[in-house]
C-alpha positions as CSV (number, residue, x, y, z in Angstrom):
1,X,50.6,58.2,152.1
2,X,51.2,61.9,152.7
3,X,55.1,61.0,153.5
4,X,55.1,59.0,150.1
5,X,53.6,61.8,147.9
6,X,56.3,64.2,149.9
7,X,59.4,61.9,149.3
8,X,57.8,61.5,145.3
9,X,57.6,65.2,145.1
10,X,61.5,66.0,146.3
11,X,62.9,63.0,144.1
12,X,60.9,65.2,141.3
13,X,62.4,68.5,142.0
14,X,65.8,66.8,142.5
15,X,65.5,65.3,139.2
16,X,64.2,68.2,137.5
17,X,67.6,69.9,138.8
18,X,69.9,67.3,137.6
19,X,68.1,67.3,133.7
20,X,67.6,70.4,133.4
21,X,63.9,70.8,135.4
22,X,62.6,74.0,132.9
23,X,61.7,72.6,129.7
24,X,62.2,75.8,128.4
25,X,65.2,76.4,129.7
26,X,67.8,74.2,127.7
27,X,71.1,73.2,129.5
28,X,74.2,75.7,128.7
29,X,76.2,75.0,125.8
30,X,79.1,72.8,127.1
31,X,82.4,75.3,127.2
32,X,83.8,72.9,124.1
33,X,81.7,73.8,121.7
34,X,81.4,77.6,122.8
35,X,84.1,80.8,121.2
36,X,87.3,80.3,123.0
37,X,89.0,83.9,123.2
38,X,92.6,83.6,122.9
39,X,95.7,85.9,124.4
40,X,97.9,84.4,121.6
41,X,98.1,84.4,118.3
42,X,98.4,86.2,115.1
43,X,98.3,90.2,115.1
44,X,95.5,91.5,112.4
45,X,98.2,91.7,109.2
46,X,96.7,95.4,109.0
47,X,97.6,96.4,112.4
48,X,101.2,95.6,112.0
49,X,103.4,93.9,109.4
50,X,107.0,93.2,109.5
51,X,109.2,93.6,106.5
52,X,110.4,90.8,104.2
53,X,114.0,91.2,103.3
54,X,114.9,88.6,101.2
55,X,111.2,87.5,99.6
56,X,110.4,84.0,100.0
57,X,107.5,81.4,99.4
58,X,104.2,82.0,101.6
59,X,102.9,79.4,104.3
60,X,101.0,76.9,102.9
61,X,98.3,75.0,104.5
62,X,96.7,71.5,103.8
63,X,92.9,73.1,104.8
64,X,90.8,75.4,103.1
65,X,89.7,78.3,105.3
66,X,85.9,78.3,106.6
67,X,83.7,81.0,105.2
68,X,84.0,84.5,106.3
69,X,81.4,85.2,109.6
70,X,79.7,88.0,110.5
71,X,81.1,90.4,113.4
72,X,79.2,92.5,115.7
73,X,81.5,95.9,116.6
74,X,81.2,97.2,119.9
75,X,78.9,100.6,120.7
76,X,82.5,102.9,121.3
77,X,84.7,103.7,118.9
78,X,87.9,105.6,119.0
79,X,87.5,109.6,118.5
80,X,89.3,110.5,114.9
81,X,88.8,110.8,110.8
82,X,91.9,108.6,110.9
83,X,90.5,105.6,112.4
84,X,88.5,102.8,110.2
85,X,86.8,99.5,110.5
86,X,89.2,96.3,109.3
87,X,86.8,93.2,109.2
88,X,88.6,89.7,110.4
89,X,89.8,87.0,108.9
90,X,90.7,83.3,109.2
91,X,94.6,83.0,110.0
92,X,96.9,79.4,110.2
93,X,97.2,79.2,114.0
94,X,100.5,77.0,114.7
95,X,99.9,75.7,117.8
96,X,96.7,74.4,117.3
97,X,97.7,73.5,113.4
98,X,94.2,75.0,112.3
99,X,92.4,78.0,112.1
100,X,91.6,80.6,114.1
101,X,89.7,83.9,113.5
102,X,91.9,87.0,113.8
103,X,88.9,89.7,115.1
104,X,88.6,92.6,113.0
105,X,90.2,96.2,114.7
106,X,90.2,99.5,114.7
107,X,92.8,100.9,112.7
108,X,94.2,104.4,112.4
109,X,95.2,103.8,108.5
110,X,98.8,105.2,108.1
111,X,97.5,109.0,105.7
112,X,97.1,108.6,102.0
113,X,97.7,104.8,101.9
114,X,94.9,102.5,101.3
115,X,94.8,99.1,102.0
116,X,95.1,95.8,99.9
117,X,93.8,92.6,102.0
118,X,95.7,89.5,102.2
119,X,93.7,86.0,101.3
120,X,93.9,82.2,100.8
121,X,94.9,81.3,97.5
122,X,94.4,77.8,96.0
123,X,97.4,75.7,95.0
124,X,98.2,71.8,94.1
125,X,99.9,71.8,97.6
126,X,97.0,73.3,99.5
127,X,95.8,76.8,100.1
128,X,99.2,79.2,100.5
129,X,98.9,83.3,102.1
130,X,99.2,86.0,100.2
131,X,99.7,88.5,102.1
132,X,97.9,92.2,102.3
133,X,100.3,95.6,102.0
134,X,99.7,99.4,102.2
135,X,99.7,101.5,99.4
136,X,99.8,105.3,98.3
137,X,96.1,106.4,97.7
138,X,95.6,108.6,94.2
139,X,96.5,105.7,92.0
140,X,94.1,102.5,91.6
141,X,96.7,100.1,89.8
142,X,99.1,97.9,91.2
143,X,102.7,97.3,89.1
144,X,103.5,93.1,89.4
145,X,107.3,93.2,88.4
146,X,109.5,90.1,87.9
147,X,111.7,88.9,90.9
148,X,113.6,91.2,92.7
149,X,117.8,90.2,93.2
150,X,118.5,89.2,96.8
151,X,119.9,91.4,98.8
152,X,123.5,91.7,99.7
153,X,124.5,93.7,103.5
154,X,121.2,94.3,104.4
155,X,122.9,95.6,107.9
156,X,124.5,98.5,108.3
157,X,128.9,98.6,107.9
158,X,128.9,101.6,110.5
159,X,127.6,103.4,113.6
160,X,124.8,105.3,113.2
161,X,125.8,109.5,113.0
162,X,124.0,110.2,116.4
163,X,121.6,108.1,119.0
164,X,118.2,109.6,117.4
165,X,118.9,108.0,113.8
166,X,117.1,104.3,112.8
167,X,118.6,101.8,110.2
168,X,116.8,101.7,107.1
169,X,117.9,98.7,104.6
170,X,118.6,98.7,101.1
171,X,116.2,98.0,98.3
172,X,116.0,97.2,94.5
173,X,114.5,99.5,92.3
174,X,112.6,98.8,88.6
175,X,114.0,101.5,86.0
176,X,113.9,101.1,82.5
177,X,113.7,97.2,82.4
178,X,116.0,96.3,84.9
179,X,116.9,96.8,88.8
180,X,118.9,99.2,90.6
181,X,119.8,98.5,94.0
182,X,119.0,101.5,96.2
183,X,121.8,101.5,99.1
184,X,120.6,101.2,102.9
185,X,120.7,105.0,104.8
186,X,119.6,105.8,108.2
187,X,116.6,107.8,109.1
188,X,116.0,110.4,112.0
189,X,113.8,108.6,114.4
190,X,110.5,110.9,114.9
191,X,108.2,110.3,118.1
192,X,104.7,108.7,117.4
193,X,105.8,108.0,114.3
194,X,107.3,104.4,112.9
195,X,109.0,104.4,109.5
196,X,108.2,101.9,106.8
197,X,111.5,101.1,104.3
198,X,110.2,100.3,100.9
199,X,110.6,96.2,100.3
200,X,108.5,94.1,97.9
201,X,105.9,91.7,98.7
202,X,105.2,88.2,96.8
203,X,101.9,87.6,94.7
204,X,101.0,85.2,92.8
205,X,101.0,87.5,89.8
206,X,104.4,89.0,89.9
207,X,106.0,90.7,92.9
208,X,104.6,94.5,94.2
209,X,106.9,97.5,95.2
210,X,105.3,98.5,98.8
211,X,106.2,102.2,99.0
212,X,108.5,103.4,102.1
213,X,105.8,105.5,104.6
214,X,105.7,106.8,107.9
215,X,102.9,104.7,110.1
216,X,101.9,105.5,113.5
217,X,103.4,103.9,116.7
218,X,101.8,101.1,117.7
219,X,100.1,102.5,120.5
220,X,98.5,105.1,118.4
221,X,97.0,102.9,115.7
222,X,93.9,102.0,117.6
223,X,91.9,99.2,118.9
224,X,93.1,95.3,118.3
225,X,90.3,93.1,119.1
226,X,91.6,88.9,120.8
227,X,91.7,86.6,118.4
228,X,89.2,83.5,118.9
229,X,88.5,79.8,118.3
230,X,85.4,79.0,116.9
231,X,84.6,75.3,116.7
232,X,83.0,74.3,113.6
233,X,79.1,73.6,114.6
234,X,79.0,77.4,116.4
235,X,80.1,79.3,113.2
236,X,78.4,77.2,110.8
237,X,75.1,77.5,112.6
238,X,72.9,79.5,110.6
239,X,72.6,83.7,111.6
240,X,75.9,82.8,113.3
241,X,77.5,86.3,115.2
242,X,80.4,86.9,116.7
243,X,80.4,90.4,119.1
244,X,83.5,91.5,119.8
245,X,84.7,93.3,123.3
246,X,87.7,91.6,124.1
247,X,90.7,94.2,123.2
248,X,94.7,93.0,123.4
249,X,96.6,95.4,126.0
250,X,99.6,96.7,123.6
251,X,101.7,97.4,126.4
252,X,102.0,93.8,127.3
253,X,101.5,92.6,124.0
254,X,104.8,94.3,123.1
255,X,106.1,92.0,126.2
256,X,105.4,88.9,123.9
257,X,105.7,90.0,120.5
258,X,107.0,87.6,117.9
259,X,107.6,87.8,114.4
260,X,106.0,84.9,111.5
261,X,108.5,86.0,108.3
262,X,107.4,83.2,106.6
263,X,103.4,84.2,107.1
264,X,104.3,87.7,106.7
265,X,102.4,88.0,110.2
266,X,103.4,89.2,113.8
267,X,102.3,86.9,116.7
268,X,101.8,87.6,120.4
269,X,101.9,85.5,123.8
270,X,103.2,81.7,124.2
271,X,105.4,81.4,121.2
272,X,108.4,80.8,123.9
273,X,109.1,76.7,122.8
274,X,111.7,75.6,120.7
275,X,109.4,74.2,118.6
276,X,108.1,77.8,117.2
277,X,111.7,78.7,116.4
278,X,111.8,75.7,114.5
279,X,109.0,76.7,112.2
280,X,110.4,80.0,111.7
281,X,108.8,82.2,114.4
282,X,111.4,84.0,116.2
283,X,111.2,86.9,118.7
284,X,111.2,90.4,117.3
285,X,114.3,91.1,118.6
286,X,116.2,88.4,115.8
287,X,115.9,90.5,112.9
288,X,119.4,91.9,113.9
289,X,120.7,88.6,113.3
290,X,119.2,86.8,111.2
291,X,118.3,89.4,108.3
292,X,115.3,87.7,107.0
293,X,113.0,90.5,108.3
294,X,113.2,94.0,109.3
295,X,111.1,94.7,111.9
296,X,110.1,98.7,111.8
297,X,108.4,98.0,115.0
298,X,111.1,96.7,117.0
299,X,113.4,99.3,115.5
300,X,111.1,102.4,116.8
301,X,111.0,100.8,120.6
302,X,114.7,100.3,120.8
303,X,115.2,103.6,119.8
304,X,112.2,105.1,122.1
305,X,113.5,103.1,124.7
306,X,116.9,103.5,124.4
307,X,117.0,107.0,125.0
308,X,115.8,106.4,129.0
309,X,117.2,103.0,129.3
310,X,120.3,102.0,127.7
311,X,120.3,98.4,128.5
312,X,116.8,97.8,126.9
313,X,117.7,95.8,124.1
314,X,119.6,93.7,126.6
315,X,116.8,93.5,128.5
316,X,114.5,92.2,125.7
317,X,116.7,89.6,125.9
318,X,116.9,88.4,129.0
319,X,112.9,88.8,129.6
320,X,112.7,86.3,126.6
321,X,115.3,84.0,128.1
322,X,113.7,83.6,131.6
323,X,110.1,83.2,129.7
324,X,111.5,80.5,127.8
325,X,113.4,78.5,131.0
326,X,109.9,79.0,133.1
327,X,106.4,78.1,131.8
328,X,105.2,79.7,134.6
329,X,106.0,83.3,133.3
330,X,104.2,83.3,129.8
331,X,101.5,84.7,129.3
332,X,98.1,82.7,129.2
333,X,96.9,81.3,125.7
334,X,93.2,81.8,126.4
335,X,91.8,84.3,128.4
336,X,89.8,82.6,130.7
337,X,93.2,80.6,132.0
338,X,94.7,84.5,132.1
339,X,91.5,85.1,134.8
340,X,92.1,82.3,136.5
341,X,95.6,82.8,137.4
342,X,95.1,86.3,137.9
343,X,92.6,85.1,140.5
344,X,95.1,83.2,142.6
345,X,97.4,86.4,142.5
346,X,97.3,89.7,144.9
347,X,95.4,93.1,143.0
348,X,99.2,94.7,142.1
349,X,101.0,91.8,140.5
350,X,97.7,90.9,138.4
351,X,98.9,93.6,135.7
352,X,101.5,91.9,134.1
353,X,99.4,89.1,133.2
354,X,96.3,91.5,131.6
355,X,97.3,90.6,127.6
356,X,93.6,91.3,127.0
357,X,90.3,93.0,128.8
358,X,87.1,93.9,127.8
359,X,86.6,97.0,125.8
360,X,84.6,99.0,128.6
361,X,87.2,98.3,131.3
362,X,90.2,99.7,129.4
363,X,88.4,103.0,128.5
364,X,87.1,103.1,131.9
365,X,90.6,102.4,133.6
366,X,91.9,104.8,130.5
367,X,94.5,101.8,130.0
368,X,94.8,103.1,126.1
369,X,95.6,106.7,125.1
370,X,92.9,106.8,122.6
371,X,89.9,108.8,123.2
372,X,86.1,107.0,122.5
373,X,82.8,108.4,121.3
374,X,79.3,106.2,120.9
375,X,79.2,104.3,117.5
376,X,75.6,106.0,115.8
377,X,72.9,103.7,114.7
378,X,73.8,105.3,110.9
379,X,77.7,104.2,111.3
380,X,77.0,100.9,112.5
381,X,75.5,100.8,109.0
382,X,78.4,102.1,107.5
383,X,80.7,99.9,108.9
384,X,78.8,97.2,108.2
385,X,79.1,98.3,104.6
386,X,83.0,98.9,104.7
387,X,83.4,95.2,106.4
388,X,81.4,93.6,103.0
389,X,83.1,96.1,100.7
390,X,86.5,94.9,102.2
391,X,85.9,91.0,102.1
392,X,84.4,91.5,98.4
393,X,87.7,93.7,97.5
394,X,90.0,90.2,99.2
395,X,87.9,88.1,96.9
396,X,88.8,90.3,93.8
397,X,92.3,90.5,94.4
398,X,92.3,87.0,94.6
399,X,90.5,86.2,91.3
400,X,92.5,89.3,89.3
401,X,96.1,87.8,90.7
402,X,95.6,83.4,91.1
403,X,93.1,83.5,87.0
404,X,96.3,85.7,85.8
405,X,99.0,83.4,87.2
406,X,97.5,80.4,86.3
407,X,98.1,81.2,82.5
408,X,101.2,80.3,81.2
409,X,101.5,83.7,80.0
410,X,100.2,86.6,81.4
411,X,98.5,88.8,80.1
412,X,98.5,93.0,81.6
413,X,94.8,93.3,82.5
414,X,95.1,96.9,81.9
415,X,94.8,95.9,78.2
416,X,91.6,96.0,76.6
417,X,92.0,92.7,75.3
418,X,92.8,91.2,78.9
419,X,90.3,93.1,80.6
420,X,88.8,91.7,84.0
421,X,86.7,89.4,82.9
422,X,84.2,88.0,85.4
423,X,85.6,85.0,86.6
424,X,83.5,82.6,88.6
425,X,83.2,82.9,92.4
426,X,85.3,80.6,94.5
427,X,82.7,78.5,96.2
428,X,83.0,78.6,100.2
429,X,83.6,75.4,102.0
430,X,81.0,72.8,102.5
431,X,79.9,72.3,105.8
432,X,80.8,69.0,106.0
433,X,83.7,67.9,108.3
434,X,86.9,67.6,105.7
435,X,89.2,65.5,106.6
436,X,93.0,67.1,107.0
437,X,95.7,65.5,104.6
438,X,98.6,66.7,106.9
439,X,98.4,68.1,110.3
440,X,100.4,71.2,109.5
441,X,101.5,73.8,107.3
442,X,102.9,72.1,103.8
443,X,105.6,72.9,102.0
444,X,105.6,73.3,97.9
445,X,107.7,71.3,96.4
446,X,110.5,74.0,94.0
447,X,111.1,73.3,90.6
448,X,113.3,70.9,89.3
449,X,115.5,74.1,88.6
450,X,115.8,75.2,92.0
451,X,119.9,75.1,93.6
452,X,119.1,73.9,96.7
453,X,117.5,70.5,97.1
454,X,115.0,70.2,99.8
455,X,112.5,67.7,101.1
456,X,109.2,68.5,102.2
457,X,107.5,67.9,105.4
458,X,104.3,68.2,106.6
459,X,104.4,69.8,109.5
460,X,106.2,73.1,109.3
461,X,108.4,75.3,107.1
462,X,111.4,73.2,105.4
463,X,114.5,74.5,107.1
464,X,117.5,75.0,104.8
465,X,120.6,76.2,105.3
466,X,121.7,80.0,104.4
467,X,125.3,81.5,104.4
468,X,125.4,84.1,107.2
469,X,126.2,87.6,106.3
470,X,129.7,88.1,107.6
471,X,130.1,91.8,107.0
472,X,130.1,92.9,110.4
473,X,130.5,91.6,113.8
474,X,127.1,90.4,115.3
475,X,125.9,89.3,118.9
476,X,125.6,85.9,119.6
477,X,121.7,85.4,120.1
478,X,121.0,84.3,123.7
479,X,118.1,82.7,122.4
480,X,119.6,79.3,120.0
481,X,117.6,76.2,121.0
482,X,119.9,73.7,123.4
483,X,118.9,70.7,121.1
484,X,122.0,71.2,119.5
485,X,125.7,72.7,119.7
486,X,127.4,74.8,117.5
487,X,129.2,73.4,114.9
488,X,133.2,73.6,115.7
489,X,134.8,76.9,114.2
490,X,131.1,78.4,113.8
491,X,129.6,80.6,115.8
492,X,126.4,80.4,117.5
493,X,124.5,83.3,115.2
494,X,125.9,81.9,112.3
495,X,125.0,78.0,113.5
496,X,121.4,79.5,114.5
497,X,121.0,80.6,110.7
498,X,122.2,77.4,109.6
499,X,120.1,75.2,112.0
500,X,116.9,77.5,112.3
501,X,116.5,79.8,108.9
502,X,113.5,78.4,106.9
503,X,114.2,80.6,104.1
504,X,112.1,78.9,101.3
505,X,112.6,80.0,97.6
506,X,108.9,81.7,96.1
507,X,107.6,79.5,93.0
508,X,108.6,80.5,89.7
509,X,106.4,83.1,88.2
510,X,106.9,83.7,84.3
511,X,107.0,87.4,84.5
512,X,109.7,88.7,82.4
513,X,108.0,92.6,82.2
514,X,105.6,94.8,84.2
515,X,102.2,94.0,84.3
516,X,99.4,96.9,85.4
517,X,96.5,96.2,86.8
518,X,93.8,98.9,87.6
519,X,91.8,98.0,90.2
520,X,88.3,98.5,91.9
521,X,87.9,101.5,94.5
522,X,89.8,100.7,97.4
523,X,87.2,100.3,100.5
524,X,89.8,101.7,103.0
525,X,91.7,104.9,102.5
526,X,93.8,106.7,105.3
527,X,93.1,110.3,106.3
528,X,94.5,112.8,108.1
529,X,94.4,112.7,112.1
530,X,92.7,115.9,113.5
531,X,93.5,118.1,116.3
532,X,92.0,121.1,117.2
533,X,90.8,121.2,113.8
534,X,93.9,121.3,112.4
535,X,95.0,118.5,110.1
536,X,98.1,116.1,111.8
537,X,100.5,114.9,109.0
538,X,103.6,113.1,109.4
539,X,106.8,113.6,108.9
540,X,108.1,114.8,105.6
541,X,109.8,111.3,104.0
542,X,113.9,111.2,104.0
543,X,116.1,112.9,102.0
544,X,117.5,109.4,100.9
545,X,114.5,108.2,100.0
546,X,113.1,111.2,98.3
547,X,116.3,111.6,96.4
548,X,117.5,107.5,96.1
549,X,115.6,107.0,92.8
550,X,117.1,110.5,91.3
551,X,120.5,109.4,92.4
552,X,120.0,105.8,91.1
553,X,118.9,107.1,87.4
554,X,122.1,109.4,87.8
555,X,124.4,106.5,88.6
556,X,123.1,104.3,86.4
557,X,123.7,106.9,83.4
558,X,126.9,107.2,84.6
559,X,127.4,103.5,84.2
560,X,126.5,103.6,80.9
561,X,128.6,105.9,79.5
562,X,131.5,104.6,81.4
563,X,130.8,101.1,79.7
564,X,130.6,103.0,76.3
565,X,133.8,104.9,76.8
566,X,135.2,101.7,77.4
């Protein structure tokens, strides 16, 4: 009997392990259903933005994004007036064709600028980007002016005057009623500091002039928190969280930085496949040939790196190259496959493979330049504050740019008679599961008008083909996919373009005038960096582009009276 009740007694306990045993203790959530922190994906569109050069239609989507959650900043922050709080967002994530949450970051706001989020805007095709820009602080309207004239040898015809000076491209400028096309100039590179070229961005109201500014280098603008995959029942679970202490390593991010033209976005890690270049993500390194983008970003590292290595940009290449023959060099998606293949490597090789870390180990290990201090139990109320200021000031832009386009004409809300009415809140997305019409980004279908006919798919940008710039002699791009060959008599860059360039008309907007719109306080306004007390500004702007509008007025006065004379 006593051997029976013994036996009983370990099948029990046994038991108890296998179920669970504690019936307080519940089983841990299985790993599918917890956040999965990523090591690729989009960069925060406020961190860093490349530069559209010819402005085209924005990603659309066939889902609407989940509702905004609720993040929990960690207890250090960087030391400086020039750093503030950017809440997340949800961003398109390509290789999982859904969304992701982009985490929120500290951000050292380039001075007087302040900050206009990007959001999801509804249309018949889905929900399409619009994507966020800087702006000069004093003045609380934005201009929406009709469609800018493409651009026409966006590269430059000659050498630069000396190693130290950086391309900047040409732009069009609105005076009196019509455009003036500002001609390209270069720009002494300055340390620290990357410059911005004035370019327009696409709304759905009309398109904005974003102001050429100096920003700092990449290293210098703070902290960028991983990205994450939430699965549906964790974030819609009431009181749902999400602390963040997971930062991205810049150093190797720069190792893996790709640019999104099309989303307006920068991406980072895995983007090596063909596939990517297919949908219009390309290394940073293609702006030189296919003159979609500029990247300021790439620009400043060639020309920082340059000036120790010569053969950098060559170098660029060839790390891409060797990425994109063997899987086994990319960097890890997620980062608990990054721990698990650092694990198997020795303690000096497992470096190269840190995209991300948590917050407390890269201050300890002083793997950032940036200095921290303790958040204060008042600033976590503060930021908290800024984080709901900035998603109300999203939703606002939203309803003062899509209720304005969707009118056949538009009226200037700076009127009386077109003041901003309240207009009803977009409702956030049941919880229900919604079932996906397309398993990828969608493409809008142009108007009937449009010169190029195109058919749409839905599963990634519609590629169609672009002349190539021949004004000047490029490199071939050791990058072009091996699905196909180059045409006969073409050469690979301009075959790439051809085969490669999703260069997507915008939809018509019926803006045949300026339209101001004065808009709320912005929630995020950059100051001054401090040292010693003293106030850190950058660099004056260029001459060019001080002078460029002066000199455009003067030539196009000129023009006139030469056509009167006539």
């Amino acid at each position: 009997m006593r051997i029976a009740i013994t036996a009983m007694t370990v099948l029990a306990l046994a038991v108890g392990r296998v179920y669970g045993g504690d019936a307080d203790q519940p089983p841990p959530t299985p790993e599918q259903e917890q956040p999965e922190v990523l090591t690729s994906g989009p960069v925060h569109e406020a961190f860093a933005e490349p530069v559209d050069l010819q402005v085209q239609a924005g990603l659309v989507v066939p889902d609407e994004p989940p509702a905004k959650i609720q993040e929990v900043p960690p207890a250090e922050k960087p030391q400086g007036t020039q750093f503030v709080w950017v809440p997340g967002y949800w961003a398109w994530d390509a290789g999982r064709h859904g969304y992701i949450w982009v985490s929120a970051c500290w951000r050292a706001a380039p001075p007087k600028m302040y900050w206009v989020p990007g959001y999801w805007a509804r249309v018949p095709e889905g929900w399409e980007w619009v994507p966020g820009f800087w702006t000069p602080a004093g003045n609380q309207k934005i201009e929406y002016l009709p469609a800018p004239p493409a651009l026409e040898n966006v590269e430059p015809l000659v050498s630069p005057p000396s190693p130290d000076d950086i391309w900047a491209p040409p732009c069009q400028y609105w005076y009196e009623g019509h455009y003036i096309l500002r001609p390209g100039y270069w720009v002494h590179g300055q340390a620290g500091w990357v410059w911005v070229p004035s370019h327009y961005t696409w709304t759905p109201r009309g398109y904005v002039f974003v102001a050429g500014h100096w920003d700092y280098s990449l290293e210098h603008r703070g902290v960028l928190f991983a990205p994450v995959y939430l699965p549906r029942r964790t974030y819609e679970q009431p009181g749902f969280s999400y602390s963040l202490r997971i930062v991205i390593d810049i150093g190797v991010l720069r190792a893996s930085l790709f640019t999104y033209p099309r989303y307006s976005h920068y991406c980072f890690g895995d983007y090596y496949d063909d596939a990517y270049v297919r949908i219009g993500i390309y290394p940073r390194f293609e702006s030189e040939n296919l003159h979609i983008w500029y990247d300021p970003i790439y620009q400043y590292d060639r020309w920082q790196n340059r000036r120790t290595d010569p053969r950098w940009e060559e170098n660029e290449r060839q790390a891409y190259d060797l990425r994109r023959a063997d899987k086994s060099l990319r960097p890890a998606r997620t980062y608990r496959e990054m721990e698990a293949r650092q694990a198997k490597l020795p303690e000096p090789q497992r470096r190269s493979l840190q995209m991300a870390e948590p917050l407390r180990t890269a201050i300890t290990h002083k793997a950032t330049p940036l200095k921290f201090e303790p958040v204060k139990s008042s600033e976590q109320k503060k930021i908290a504050r800024q984080a709901t200021d900035v998603h109300k000031f999203r939703e606002q832009r939203d309803r003062w740019e899509s209720s304005a386009a969707s009118h056949k004409a538009i009226q200037p809300l700076s009127e009386p008679k077109a003041a901003m009415t309240p207009v009803p809140e977009r409702k956030e997305p049941a919880s229900v599961e919604r079932k996906s019409t397309a398993g990828g980004p969608v493409e809008r279908k142009e108007p009937a008008s449009a010169p190029v006919e195109r058919k749409s798919t839905p599963t990634g940008p519609v590629e169609r083909k672009e002349p190539a710039p021949a004004s000047v002699e490029r490199k071939s791009p050791v990058t072009a996919p091996t699905v196909s060959r180059p045409a006969e008599g073409k050469d690979s860059a301009t075959a790439r373009t051809e085969r490669t360039s999703p260069l997507v008309s915008p939809r018509e907007l019926k803006v045949t005038k300026p339209e101001t719109v004065k808009i709320p306080k912005p929630p995020i306004v950059g100051k001054a960096a401090t040292e010693n007390k003293r106030e850190v500004s950058p660099p004056p702007k260029p001459v060019q582009e001080r002078q460029s509008l002066r000199d455009t007025r003067a030539k196009d006065t000129d023009n006139k009276k030469s056509n009167k004379s006539r």
